[in-house]
N, C-alpha and C positions, 0 to 999 in steps of 0.2 A: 498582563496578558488576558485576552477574553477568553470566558470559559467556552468550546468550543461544543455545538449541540448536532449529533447523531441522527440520524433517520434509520431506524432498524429496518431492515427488508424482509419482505414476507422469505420464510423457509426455501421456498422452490427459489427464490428469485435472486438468491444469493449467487455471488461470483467471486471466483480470484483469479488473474489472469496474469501468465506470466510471458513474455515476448522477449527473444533472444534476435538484436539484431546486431547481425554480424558485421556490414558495411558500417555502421554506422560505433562499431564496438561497445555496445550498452543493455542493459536486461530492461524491460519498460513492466511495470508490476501495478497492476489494476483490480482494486476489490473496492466490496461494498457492504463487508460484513466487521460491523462496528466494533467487534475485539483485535479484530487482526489492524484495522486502520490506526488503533489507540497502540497496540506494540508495534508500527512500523513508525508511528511518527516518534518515540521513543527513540527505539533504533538507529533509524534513516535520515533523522531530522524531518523536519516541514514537506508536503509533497508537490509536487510541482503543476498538479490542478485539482482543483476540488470542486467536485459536481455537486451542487446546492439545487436543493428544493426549498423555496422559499427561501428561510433561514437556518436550515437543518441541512447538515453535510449528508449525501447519497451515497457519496462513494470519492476515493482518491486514487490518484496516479505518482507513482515515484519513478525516478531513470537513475541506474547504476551505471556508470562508465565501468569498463573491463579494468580499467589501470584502480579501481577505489576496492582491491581487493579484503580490505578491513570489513568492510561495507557487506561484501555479498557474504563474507563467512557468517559475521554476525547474522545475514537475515539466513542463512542456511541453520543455523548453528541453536539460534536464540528462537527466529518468530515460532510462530506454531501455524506451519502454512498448510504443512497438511492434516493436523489436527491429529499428531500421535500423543 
């Protein structure tokens, strides 16, 4: 497996985004702050796109189906999303 390389985001410019879409029954989870990206792909496995600069990851995107309830307790339960 390749060791996978970070792009730290200046302070202000950090994001974590979380989207609950209901039609479609799935949470769609978007940051770019390199500890939480390193415990979701732990977590959540692999994400489902990865914004590169260059050759340095920016940031990632994961999707939770509603029915992979394992899934969202872990990232409720485990990540550190809101940084308590």
């Amino acid at each position: 497996m390749n060791k996978k390389r970070y792009k730290e985001p200046l302070k202000e410019e950090t994001e974590t985004t979380i989207n609950v879409i209901y039609d479609m029954e799935k949470l769609c989870i978007y940051t770019n702050k390199v500890s939480l990206q390193k415990q979701l792909n732990k977590l959540l496995g692999e994400p489902i796109k990865e914004y590169k600069n260059k050759r340095s990851i920016s940031g990632s995107m994961w999707e939770i189906h509603f029915c992979e309830k394992n899934k969202i307790s872990k990232l409720i339960l485990k990540a550190n999303i809101f940084e308590l």
